[in-house]
C-alpha positions as CSV (number, residue, x, y, z in Angstrom):
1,X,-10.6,33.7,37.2
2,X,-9.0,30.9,35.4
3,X,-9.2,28.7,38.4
4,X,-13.0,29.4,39.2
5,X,-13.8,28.5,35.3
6,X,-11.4,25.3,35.5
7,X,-12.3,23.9,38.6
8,X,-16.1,25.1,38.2
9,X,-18.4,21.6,38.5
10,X,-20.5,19.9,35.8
11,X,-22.3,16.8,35.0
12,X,-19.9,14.1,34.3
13,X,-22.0,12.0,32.2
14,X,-19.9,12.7,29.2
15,X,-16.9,11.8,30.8
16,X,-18.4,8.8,32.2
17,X,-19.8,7.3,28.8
18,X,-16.0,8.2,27.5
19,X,-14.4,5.9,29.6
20,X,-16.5,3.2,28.8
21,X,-16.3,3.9,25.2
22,X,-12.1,4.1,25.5
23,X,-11.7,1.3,27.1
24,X,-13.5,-0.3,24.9
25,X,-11.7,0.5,22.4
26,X,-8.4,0.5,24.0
27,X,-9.4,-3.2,24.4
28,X,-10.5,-3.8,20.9
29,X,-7.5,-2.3,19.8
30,X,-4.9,-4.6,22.1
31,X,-6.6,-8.3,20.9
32,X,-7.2,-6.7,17.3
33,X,-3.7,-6.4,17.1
34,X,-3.2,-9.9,18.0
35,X,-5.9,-11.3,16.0
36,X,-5.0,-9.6,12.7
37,X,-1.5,-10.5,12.6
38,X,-0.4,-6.9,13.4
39,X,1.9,-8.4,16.6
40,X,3.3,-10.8,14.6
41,X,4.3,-8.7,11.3
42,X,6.0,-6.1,13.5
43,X,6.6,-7.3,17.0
44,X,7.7,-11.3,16.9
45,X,8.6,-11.9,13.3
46,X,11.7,-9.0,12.6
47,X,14.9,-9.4,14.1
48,X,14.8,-6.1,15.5
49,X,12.4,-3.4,15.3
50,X,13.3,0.3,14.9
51,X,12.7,2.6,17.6
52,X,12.6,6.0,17.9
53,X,15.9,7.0,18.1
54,X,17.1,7.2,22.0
55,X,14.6,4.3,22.8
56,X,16.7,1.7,20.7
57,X,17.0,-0.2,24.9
58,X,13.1,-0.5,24.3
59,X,13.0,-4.0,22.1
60,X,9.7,-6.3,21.9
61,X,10.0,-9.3,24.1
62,X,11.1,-12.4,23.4
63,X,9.7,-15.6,21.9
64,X,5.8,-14.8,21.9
65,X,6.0,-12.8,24.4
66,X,4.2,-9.9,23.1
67,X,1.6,-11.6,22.1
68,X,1.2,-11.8,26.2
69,X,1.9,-8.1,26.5
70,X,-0.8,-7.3,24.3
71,X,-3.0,-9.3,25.7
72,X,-2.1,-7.7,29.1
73,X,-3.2,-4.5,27.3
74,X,-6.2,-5.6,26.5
75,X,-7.1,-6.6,30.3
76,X,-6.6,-3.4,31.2
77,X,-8.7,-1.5,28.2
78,X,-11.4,-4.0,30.0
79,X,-10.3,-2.8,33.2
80,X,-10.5,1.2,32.2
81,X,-14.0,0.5,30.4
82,X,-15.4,-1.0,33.7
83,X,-13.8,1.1,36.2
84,X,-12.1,-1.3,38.2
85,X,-9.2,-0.4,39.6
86,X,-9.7,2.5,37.1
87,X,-6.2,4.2,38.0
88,X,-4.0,1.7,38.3
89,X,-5.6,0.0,34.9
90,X,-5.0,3.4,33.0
91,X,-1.5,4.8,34.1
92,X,-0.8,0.6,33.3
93,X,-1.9,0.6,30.1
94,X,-0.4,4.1,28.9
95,X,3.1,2.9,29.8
96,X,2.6,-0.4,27.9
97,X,1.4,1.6,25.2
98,X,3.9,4.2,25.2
99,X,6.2,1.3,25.1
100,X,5.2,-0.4,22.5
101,X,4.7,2.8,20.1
102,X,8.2,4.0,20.8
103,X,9.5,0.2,20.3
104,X,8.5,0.9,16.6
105,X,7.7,2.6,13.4
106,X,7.2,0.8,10.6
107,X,4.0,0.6,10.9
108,X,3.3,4.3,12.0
109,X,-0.3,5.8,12.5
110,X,-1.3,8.7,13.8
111,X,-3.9,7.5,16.0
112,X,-1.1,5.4,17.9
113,X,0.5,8.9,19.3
114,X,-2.8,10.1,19.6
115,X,-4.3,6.9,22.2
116,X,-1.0,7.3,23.6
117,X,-1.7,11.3,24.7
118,X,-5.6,10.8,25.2
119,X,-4.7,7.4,27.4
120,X,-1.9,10.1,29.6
121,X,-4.5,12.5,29.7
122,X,-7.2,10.1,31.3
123,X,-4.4,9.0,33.8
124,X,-5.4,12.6,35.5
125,X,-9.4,12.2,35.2
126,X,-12.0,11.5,37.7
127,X,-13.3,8.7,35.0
128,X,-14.3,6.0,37.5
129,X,-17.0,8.4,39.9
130,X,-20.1,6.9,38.5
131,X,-21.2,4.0,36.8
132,X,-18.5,1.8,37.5
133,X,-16.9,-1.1,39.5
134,X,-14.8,1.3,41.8
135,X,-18.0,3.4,42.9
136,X,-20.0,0.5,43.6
137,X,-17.2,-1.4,45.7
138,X,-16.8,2.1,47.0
139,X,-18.9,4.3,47.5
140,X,-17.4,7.5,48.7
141,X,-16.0,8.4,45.9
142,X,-19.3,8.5,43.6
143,X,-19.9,11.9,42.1
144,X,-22.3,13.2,40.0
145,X,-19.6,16.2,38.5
146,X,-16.5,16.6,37.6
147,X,-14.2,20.1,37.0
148,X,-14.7,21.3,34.4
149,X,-11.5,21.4,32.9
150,X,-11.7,17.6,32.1
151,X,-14.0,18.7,29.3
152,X,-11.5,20.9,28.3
153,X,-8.2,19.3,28.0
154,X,-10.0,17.3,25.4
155,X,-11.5,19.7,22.9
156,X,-7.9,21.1,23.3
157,X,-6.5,18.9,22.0
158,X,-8.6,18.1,19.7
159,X,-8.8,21.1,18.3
160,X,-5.0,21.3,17.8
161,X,-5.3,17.9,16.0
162,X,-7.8,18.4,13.4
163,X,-6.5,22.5,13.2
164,X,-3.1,21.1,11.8
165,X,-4.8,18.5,10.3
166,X,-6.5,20.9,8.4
167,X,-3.3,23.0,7.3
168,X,-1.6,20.5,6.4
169,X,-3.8,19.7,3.4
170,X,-2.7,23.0,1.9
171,X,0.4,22.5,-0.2
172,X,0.3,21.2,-4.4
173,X,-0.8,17.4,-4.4
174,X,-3.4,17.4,-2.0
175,X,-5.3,20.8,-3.7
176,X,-4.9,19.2,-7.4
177,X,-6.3,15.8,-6.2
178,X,-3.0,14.0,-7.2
179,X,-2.6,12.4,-3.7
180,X,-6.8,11.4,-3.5
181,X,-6.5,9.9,-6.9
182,X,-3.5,8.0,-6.2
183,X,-5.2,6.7,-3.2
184,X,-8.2,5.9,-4.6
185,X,-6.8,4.2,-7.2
186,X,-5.5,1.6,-5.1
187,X,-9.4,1.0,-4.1
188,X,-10.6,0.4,-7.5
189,X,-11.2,-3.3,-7.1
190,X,-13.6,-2.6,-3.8
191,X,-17.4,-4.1,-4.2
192,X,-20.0,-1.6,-5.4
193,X,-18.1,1.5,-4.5
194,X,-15.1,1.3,-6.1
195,X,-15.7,2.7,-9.4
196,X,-17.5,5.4,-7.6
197,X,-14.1,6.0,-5.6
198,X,-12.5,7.0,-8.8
199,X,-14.6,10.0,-9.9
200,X,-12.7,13.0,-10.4
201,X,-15.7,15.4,-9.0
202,X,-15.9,13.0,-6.1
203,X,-11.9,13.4,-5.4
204,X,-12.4,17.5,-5.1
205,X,-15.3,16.9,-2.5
206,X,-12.8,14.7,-0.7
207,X,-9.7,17.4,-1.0
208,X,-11.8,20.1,0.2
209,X,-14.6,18.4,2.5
210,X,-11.0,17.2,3.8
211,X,-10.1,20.5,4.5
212,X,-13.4,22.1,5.8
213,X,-14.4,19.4,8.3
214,X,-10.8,19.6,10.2
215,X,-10.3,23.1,9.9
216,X,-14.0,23.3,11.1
217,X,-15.4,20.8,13.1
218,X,-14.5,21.3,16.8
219,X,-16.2,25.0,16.3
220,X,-19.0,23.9,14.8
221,X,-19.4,21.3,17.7
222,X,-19.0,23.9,20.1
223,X,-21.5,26.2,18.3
224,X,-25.0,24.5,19.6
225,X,-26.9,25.3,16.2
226,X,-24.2,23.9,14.5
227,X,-23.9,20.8,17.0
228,X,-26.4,18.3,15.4
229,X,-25.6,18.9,11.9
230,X,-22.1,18.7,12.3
231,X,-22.1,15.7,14.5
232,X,-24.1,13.5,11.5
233,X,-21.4,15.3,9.2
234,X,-18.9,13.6,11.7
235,X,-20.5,9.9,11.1
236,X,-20.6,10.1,7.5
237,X,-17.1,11.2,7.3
238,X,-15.6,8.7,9.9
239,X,-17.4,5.8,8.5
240,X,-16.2,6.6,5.1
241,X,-12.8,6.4,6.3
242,X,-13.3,3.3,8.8
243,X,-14.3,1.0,6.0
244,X,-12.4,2.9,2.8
245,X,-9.0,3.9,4.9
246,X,-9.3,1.3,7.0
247,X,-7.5,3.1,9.7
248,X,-8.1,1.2,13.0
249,X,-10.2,2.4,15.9
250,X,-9.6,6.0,15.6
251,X,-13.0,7.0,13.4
252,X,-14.5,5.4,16.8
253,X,-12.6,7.3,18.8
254,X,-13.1,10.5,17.4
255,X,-16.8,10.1,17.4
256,X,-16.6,9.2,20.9
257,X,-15.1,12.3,21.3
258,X,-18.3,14.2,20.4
259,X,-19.6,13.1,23.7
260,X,-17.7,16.6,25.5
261,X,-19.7,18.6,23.3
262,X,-22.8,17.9,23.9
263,X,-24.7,19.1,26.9
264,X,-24.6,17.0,30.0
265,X,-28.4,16.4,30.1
266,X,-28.4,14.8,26.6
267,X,-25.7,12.5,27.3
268,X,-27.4,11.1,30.1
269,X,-30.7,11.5,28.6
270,X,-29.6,8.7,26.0
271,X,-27.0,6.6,27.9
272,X,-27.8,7.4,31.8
273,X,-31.6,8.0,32.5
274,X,-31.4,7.0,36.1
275,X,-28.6,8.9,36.7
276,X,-29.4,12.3,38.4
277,X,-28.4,15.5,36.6
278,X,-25.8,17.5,38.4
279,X,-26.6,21.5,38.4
280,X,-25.1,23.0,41.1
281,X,-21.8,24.4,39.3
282,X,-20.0,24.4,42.6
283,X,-16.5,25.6,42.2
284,X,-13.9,23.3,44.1
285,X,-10.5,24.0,43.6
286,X,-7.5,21.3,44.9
287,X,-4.3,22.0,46.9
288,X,-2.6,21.3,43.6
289,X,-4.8,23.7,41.3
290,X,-1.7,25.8,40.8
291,X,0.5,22.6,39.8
292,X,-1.9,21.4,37.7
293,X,-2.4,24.2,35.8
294,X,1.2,24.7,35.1
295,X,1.8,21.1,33.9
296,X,-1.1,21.2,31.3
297,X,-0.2,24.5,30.2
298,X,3.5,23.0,29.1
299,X,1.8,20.5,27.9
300,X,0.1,22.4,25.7
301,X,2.3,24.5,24.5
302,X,4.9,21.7,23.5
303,X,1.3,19.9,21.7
304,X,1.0,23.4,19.6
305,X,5.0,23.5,19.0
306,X,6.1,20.2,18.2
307,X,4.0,20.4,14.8
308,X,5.8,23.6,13.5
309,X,9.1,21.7,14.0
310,X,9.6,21.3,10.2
311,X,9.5,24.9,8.9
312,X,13.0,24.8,11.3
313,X,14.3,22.4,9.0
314,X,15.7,23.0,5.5
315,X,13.5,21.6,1.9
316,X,10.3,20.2,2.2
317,X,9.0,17.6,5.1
318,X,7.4,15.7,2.3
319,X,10.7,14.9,1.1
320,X,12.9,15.2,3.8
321,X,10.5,13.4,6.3
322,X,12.1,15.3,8.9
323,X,9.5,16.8,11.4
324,X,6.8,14.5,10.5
325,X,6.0,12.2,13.0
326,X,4.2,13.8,15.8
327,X,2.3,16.2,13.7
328,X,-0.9,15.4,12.7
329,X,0.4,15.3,9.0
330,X,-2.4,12.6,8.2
331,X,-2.8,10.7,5.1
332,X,-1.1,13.5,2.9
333,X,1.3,11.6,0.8
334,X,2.6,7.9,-0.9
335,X,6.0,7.6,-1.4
336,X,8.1,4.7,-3.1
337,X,11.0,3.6,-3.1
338,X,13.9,1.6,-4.1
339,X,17.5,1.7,-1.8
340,X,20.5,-1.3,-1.2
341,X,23.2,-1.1,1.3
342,X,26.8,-1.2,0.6
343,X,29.7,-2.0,3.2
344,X,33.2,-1.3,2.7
345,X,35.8,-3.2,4.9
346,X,38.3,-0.1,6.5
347,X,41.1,-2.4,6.5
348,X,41.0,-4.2,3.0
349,X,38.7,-1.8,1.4
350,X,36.7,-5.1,0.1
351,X,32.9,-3.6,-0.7
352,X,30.2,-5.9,-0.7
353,X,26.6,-5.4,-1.0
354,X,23.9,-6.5,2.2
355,X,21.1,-8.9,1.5
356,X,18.9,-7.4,3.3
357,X,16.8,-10.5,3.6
358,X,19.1,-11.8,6.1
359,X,18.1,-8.5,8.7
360,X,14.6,-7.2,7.5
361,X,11.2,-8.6,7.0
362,X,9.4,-7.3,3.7
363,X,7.6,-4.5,5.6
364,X,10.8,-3.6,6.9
365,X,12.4,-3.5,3.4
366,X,9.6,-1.3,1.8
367,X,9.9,1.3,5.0
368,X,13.2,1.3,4.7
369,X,13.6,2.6,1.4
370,X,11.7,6.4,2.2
371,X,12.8,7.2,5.7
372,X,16.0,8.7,6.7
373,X,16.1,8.3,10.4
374,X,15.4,4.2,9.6
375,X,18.2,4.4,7.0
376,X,20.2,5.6,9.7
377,X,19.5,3.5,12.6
378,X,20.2,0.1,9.9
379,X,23.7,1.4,9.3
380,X,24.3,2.3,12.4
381,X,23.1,-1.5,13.1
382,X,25.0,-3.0,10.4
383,X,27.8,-1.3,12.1
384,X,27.4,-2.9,15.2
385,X,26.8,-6.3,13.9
386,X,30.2,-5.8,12.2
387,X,32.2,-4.6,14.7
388,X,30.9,-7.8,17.0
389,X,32.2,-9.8,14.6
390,X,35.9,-7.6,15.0
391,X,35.2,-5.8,11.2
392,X,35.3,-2.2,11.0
393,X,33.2,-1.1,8.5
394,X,31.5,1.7,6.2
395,X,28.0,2.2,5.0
396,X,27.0,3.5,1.4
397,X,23.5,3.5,0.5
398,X,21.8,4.0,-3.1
399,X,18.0,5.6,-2.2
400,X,15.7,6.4,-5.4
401,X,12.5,7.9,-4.2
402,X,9.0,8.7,-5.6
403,X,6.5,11.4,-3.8
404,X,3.1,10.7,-5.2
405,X,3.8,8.8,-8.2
406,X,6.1,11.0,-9.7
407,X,9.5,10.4,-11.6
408,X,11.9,8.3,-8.7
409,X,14.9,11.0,-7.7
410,X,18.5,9.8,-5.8
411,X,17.5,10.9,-2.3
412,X,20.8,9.5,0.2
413,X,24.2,10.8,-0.8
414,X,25.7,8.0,-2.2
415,X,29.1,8.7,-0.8
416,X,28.4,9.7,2.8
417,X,29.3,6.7,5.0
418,X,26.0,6.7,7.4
419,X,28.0,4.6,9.7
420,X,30.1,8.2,10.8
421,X,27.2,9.9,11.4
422,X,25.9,11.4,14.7
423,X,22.1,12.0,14.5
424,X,21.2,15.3,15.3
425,X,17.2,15.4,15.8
426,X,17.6,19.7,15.9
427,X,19.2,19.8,12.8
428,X,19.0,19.2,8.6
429,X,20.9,15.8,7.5
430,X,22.7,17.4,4.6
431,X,22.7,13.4,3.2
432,X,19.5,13.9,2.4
433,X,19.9,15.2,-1.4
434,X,17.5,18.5,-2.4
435,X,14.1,17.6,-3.2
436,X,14.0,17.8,-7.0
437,X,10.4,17.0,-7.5
């Protein structure tokens, strides 16, 4: 029964529209990148960038050269958005992605991970079957359907996105509005709207509108009465954040989204009128049905895991930061700090503090200061750089944190050498001191 409703036909005029609307954006995103200076801040101007840990061999290239690479991107989002060469142009452009997202994290956003899964996802869909290059050079592949499972896939995951999204929210300094005010705070000196931004009754609609529309809005998009109302709901909200988070491309992306829920027929009502309307709901199901199924079902199940990763580890993942990439934990909290490195020599016991000027741009430096697995990885660094130079060496950091504007707490063990440390990604770093705030 599962296989007759996942391999079941539809329209694909959703899915078609999608694919020009990613790629797009996928483009967009690539030169944008370039053109606002984001390449150069955190690909060509540091030293070194910091990986995930285990993908330290993944380093930017040299010289400009990722400048080229994103460039390269781009080509490809052009590629994907036209449907030429539509597989090779995706599964190309979700590597060079992937790489580049897991060649760094200071600058860490949530839609990054996201384009990477949805870009991995498309890598598997029929995208290029109709109103695109591929179908015209070739036209045995044109199709008017698609399984229906590619619709799906995507309010899946969707729906585990906003869902913990939406849980998220629940916990002290979102509920009270301290986190909103803070933010909005910083967006005082905005034309027209920025006194308006710091209203207190307008901070509680933006706390618990925050709430409702995650927890909420992929139901109420399935829901047809619902649909319409919701959807303008969804442009209000997603422009507000476009132009007051400035968040990138992913307010676009999410309202392209929108495009699965609707019915076939008004899709291509508004975006394909001379297309004809498929409405046979033939049921085709592929030698690899089995496979396939399997593969997405593990993928799923590691989507709706890999969130609840943090209630495994010990204090709070507001503090600790451990467990909260890869989680949907969006725009929940600020955090300051202050931190300086100290090496002792092993052999003369001489201790000297790093100018860290000399290794880390000024984004760098402010990361630095609030993430433990980046405090990590730069002693583990400033081990290496030692040793080359025949020094053995260990690493003593001072770390004063602040979590929403609140008082600045010690938050690295002053007198654990982070150069002796083994990272254990399964397990509490005990360096991290106790949350005391």
């Amino acid at each position: 029964m599962l296989k007759s409703f996942l391999f079941k036909h539809m329209d694909n005029s959703g899915l078609v529209i999608f694919r020009i609307f990613f790629g797009l954006l996928c483009f967009l995103e690539s030169v944008g990148a370039i053109l606002t200076g984001w390449v150069k801040t955190n690909m060509v101007n540091p030293k070194f960038t910091f990986s995930f840990i285990g993908f330290e061999w993944l380093q930017p290239l040299p010289g400009n050269g990722m400048y080229f690479y994103y460039a390269v991107m781009g080509v490809f989002g052009l590629m994907v958005m036209l449907g030429y060469k539509y597989r090779v142009a995706i599964i190309s452009f979700t590597l060079m992605w992937s790489a580049s997202y897991l060649m760094q994290k200071t600058s860490y956003n949530n839609h990054y991970y996201l384009l990477m899964l949805i870009s991995s996802i498309m890598v598997f869909m029929p995208a290029n079957k109709y109103a695109s290059l591929d179908a015209k050079f070739n036209p045995e592949i044109k199709s008017l359907s698609m399984p229906q499972w590619c619709k799906w896939v995507i309010v899946l995951q969707l729906f585990i996105v906003y869902t913990y999204a939406s849980l998220a929210k629940f916990y002290p300094d979102w509920l009270n509005t301290t986190f909103i005010e803070n933010l909005m705070r910083n967006r005082k000196d905005y034309p027209v709207i920025g006194e308006f931004l710091q209203q207190k009754w307008f901070h509680y609609i933006l706390v618990y509108g925050g709430i409702l529309f995650d927890g909420l809005v992929v139901p109420l998009l399935l829901f047809k009465p619902t649909r319409k109302f919701i959807f303008i709901v969804s442009i209000v909200f997603h422009l507000f954040n476009s132009f007051v988070l400035q968040i990138g491309i992913f307010p676009y992306l999410a309202l392209a989204f929108t495009l699965f829920f609707f019915e076939p027929k008004t899709v291509r009502n508004i975006f394909l009128k001379k297309k004809t309307l498929y409405e046979d709901s033939q049921i085709i199901q592929p030698k690899y049905s089995s496979f396939f199924i399997t593969l997405f079902s593990i993928y799923f199940l590691f989507q709706i895991g890999l969130p609840l990763r943090h209630h495994f580890f010990e204090d709070d993942v507001l503090w600790t930061e451990e467990g909260h990439r890869l989680s949907w934990r969006m725009m929940l909290r600020s955090k300051g700090g202050t931190i300086s490195f100290r090496i002792r020599d092993v052999e003369t016991g001489e201790t000297t503090r790093v100018n860290l000027r000399n290794y880390l741009t000024d984004k760098q430096k402010r990361r630095i200061a609030t993430k433990p697995d980046v405090i990590w990885q730069f002693a583990q660094y400033l081990k290496e750089d030692y040793k080359k130079k025949g020094i053995n060496i260990q690493v003593f950091v001072r770390s004063r944190v602040s979590v929403n504007h609140k008082p600045y707490v010690t938050f690295i063990n002053p007198n654990v050498d982070l150069a002796s440390i083994e990272w254990n990604p399964f397990k509490h770093s005990d360096w991290i001191l106790p949350s005391k705030q």
